[in-house]
C-alpha positions as CSV (number, residue, x, y, z in Angstrom):
1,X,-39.7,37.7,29.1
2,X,-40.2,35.3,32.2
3,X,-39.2,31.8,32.2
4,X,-42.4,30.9,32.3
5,X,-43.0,32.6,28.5
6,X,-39.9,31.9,27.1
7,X,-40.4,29.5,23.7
8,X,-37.2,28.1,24.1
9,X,-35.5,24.9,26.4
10,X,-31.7,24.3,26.8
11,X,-29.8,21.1,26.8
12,X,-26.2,20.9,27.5
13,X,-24.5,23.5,25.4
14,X,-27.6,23.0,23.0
15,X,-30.8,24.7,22.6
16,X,-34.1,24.8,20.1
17,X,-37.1,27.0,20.8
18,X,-39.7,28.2,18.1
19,X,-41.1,31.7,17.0
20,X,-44.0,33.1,18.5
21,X,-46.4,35.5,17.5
22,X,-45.1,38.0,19.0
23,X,-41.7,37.3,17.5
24,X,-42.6,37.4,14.3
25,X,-40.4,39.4,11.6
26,X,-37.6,39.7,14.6
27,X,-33.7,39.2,12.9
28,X,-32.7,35.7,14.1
29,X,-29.7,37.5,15.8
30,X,-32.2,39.4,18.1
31,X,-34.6,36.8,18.8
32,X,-31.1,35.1,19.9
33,X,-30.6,37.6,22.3
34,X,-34.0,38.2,23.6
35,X,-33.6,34.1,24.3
36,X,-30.7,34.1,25.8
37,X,-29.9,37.7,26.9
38,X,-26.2,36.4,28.7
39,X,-24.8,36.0,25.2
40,X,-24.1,39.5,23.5
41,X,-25.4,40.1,20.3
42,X,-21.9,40.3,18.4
43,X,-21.4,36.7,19.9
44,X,-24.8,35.7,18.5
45,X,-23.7,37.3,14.9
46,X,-20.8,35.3,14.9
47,X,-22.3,31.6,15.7
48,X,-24.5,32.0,13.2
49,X,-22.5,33.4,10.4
50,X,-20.7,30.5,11.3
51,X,-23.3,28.0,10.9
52,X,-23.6,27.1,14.5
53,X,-27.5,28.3,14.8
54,X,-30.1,26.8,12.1
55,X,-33.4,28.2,11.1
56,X,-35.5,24.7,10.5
57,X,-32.5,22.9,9.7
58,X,-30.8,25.6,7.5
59,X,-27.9,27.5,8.0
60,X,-28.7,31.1,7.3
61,X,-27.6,34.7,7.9
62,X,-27.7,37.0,11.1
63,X,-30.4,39.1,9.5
64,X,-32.4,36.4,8.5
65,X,-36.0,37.7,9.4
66,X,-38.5,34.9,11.8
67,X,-41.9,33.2,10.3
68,X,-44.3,32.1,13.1
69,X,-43.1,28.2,13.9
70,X,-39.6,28.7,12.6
71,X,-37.7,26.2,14.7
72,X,-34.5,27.3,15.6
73,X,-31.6,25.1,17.3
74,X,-27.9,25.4,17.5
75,X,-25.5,25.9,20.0
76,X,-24.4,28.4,22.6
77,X,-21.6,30.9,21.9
78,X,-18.2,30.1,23.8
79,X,-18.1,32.1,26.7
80,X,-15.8,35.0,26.5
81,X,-13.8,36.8,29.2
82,X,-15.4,40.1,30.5
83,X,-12.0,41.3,30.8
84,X,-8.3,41.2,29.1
85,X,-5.9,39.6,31.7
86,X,-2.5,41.7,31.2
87,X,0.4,39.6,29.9
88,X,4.0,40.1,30.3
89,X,4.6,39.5,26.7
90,X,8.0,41.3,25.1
91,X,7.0,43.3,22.4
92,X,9.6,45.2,20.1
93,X,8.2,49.2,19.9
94,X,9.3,51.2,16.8
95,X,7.6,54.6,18.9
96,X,6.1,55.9,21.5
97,X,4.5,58.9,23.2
98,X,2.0,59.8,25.5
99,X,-0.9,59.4,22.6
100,X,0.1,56.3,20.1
101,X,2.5,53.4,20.2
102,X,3.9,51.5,17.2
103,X,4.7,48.3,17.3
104,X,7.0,45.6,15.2
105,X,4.1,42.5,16.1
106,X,6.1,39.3,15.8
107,X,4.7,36.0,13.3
108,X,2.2,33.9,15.9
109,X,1.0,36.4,17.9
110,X,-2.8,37.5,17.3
111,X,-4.0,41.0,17.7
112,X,-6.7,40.9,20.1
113,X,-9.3,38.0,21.9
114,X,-12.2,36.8,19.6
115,X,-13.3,32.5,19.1
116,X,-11.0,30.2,21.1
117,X,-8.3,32.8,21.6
118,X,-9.0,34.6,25.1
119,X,-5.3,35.0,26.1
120,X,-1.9,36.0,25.2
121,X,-2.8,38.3,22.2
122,X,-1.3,41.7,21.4
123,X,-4.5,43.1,23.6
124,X,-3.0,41.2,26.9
125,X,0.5,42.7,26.2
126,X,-0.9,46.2,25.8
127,X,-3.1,46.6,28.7
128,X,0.5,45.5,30.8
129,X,2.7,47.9,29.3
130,X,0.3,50.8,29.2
131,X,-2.1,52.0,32.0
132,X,-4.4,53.6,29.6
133,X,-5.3,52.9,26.0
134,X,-8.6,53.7,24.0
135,X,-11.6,52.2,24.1
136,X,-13.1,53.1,21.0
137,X,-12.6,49.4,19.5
138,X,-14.7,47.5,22.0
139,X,-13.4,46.2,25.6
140,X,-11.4,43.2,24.2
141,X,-9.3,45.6,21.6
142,X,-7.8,48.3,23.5
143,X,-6.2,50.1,21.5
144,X,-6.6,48.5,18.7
145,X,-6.8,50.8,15.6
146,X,-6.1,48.2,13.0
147,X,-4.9,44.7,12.7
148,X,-2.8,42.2,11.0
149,X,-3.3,38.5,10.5
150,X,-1.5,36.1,13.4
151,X,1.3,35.0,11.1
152,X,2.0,38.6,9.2
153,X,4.6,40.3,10.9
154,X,5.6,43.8,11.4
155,X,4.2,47.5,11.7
156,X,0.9,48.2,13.8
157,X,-0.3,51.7,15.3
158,X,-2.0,51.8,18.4
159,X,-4.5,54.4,20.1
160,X,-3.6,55.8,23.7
161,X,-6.6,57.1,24.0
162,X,-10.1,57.5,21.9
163,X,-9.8,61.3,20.5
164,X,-6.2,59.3,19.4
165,X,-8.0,56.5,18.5
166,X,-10.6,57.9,16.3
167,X,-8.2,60.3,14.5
168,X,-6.0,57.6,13.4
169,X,-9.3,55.4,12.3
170,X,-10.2,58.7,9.9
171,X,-7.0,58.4,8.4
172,X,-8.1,54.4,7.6
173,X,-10.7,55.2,6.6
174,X,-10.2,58.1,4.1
175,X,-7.1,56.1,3.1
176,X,-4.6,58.6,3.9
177,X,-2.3,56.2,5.5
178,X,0.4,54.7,3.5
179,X,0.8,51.1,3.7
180,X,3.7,49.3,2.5
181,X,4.0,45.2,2.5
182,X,6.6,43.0,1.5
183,X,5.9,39.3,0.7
184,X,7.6,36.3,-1.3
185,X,4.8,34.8,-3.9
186,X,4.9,31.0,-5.6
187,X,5.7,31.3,-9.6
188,X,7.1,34.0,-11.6
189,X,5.1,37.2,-12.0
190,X,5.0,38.4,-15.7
191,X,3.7,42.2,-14.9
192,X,6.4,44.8,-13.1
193,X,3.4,46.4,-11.5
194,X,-0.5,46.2,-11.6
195,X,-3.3,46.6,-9.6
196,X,-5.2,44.0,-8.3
197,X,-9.4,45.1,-8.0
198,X,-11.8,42.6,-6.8
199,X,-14.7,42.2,-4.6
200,X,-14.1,40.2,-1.5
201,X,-16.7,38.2,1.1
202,X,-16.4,35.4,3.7
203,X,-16.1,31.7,2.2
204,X,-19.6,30.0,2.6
205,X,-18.9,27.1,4.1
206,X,-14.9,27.6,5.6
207,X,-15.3,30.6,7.8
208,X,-11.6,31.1,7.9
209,X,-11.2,32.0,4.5
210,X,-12.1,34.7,2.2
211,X,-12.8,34.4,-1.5
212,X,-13.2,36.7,-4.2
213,X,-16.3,37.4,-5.5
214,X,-18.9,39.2,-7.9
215,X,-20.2,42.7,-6.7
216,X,-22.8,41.4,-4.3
217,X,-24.3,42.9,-1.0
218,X,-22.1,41.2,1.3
219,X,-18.9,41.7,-0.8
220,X,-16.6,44.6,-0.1
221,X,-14.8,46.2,-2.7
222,X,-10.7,45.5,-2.7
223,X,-7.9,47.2,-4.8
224,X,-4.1,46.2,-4.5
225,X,-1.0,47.7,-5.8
226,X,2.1,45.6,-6.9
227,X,5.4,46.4,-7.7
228,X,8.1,43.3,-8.5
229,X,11.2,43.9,-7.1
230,X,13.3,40.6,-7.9
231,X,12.2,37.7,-9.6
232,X,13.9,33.9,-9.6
233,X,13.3,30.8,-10.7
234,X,10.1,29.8,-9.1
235,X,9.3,33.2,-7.2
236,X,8.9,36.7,-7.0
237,X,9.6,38.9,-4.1
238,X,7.0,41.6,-4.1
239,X,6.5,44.8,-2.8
240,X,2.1,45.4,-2.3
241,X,0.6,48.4,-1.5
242,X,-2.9,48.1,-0.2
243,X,-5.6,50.6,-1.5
244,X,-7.9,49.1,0.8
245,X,-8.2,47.0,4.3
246,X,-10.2,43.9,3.9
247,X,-9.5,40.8,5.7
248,X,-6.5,38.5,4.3
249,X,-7.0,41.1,1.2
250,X,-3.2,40.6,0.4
251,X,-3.5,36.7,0.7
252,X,-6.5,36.3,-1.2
253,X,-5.6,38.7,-3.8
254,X,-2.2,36.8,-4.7
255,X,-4.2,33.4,-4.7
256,X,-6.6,34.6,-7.2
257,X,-3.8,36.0,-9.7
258,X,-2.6,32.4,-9.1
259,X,0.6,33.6,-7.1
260,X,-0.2,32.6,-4.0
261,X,2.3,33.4,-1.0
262,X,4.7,31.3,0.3
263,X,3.9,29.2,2.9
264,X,0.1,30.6,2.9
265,X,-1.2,27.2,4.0
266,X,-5.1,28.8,3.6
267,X,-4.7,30.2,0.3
268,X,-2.4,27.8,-1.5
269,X,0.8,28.9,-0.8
270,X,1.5,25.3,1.0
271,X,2.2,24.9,4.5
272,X,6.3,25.6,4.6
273,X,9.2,26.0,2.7
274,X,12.2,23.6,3.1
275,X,15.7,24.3,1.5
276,X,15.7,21.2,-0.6
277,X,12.6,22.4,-2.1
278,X,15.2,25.2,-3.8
279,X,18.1,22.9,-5.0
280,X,17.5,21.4,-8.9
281,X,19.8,18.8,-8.1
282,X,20.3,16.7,-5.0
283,X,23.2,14.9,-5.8
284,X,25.6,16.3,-3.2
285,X,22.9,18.0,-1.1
286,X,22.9,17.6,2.4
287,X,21.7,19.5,5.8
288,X,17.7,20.2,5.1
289,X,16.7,22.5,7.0
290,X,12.6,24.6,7.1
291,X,12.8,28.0,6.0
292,X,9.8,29.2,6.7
293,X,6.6,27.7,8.2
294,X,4.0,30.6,7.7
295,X,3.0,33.2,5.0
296,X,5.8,35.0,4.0
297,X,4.0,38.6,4.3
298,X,5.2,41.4,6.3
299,X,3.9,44.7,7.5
300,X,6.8,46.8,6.1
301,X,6.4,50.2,6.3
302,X,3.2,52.6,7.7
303,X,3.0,56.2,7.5
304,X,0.5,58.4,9.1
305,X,0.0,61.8,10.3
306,X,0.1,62.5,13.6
307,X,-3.1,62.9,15.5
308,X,-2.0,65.5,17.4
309,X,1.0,67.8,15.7
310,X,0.0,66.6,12.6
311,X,3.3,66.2,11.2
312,X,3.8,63.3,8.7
313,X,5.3,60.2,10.2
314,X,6.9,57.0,8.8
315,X,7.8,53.7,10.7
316,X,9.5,51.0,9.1
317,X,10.2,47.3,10.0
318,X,13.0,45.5,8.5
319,X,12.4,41.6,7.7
320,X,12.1,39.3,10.0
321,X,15.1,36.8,10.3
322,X,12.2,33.8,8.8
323,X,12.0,35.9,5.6
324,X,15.6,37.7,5.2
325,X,16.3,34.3,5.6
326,X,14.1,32.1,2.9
327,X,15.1,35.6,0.9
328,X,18.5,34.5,0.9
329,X,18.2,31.2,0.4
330,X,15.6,32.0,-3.1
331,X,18.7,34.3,-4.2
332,X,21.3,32.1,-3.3
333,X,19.9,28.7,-5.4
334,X,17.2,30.4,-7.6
335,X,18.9,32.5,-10.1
């Protein structure tokens, strides 16, 4: 399409153009890109998913299919880097060969680039420690097999190469891998073990979030195993074993059985835990001090067979000192 043809003008970091003829019956995530062909698609998927692109003044999905006249404004993805800048970021490895890595990912760290978050992610550490890595994730996940939330610590495989790569996402996706979290919930859990089975999608109007959900086209299906392992006044430490990997599954799964996780700011769990929040009485308590300041979940344990011997293999990551520590502190004034 020439200039000259296009049906679209550009202001600032805004735009609006309307749907020709020829246009008509196009996905509103491809017209985007036949627009405005330096914005990938997957960057066009995301703005609108996340409102930032209106179809005559309504929000509405990437595969929203074009009438003639539609009008269509919003606002131009943020640019993202063409390439992952290595960082010298210390990372504690659990294993390592010539074919995978494991690593024991630290709270505040993020996995890879995406939205505002170009640079030192798990990505930038990884493409400095290791001169090759797979591909099969995209350019701005290398290596990336799977991935844990920014503030959940612990166990994470990653791909050396793509036969590696794609291996490892078999075993994901047949649910052959074992994996084991730990996490401290609000409350008291009555059950010793259940499973937790819901449907899942994105919140429609906070994009962070998940929510739980009817069976609908754009759920996914979620199961979670839980087993108590010590209960106090006021909490339960918890072992959960994911049957499925859908984002913040864990997190939104102990909201919705109204035990949410400690210091889960997005699902109810509050946004820290201080000590004095664990004494009954204050009279001759002194020295506050936080205990924890982000969701008390960690990636425990992770076992997977070997893409290439094929042997069995388990890695495990002890708690971090955050949660050994608010641990502690629950058994020490909570009995």
């Amino acid at each position: 399409m020439t200039e000259s043809e296009k049906t679209s003008v550009q202001q600032g970091n805004s735009f609006q153009g309307t749907v020709s003829e020829e246009q008509v019956d196009l996905r509103v995530d491809r017209w985007l890109v036949a627009e405005f062909a330096e914005h990938s698609r997957s960057q066009w998927q995301r703005s609108v998913s996340a409102g930032l692109v209106q179809v005559n003044g309504q929000t509405v999905k990437p595969s929203h299919r074009l009438r003639r006249g539609d009008l269509i404004s919003g606002q131009y993805p943020d640019h993202q880097p063409t390439e992952i800048v290595p960082t010298a970021i210390d990372l504690n490895f659990i294993y390592e060969d010539e074919h995978l890595a494991v690593v024991d990912k630290p709270a505040n760290l993020i996995v890879h680039p995406g939205k505002a978050n170009y640079s030192g992610t798990l990505a930038n550490a990884l493409v400095h420690h290791f001169a090759t890595l797979s591909k099969t994730g995209g350019e701005h996940r290398p290596g990336i097999v799977h991935r844990l939330d920014r503030d959940t610590t612990g166990v994470i495989v990653i791909a050396r190469n793509n036969a590696v790569h794609e291996k490892l996402s078999k075993q994901f996706e047949n649910r052959t891998v074992e994996k084991e979290y730990r996490a401290i919930a609000c409350g008291e859990i009555n059950f010793d073990s259940d499973y937790i089975e819901t449907y899942i999608r994105p919140h429609v109007r906070i994009r962070e979030r998940m929510v739980v959900c009817s069976e609908d086209p754009e759920a996914r299906y979620a199961s979670t195993y839980y087993e108590v392992l010590e209960r106090f006044r006021g909490f339960t430490y918890l072992k959960l074993l994911p049957k499925t990997g859908r984002t913040h599954q864990l997190r939104v799964h102990m909201q919705h059985i109204k035990f949410p996780i400690v210091a889960d700011r997005l699902y109810g769990g509050h946004a820290k835990l201080m000590l004095s929040s664990l004494i009954e009485s204050k009279e001759h308590f002194e020295g506050d001090r936080l205990l924890i300041s982000r969701q008390a979940l960690h990636a425990h344990r992770l076992c997977i067979d070997h893409p290439v011997t094929g042997k069995r293999m388990e890695f495990v990551s002890p708690l971090p000192e955050d949660m050994q520590n608010t641990l502690d502190a629950i058994q020490e004034n909570c009995r």
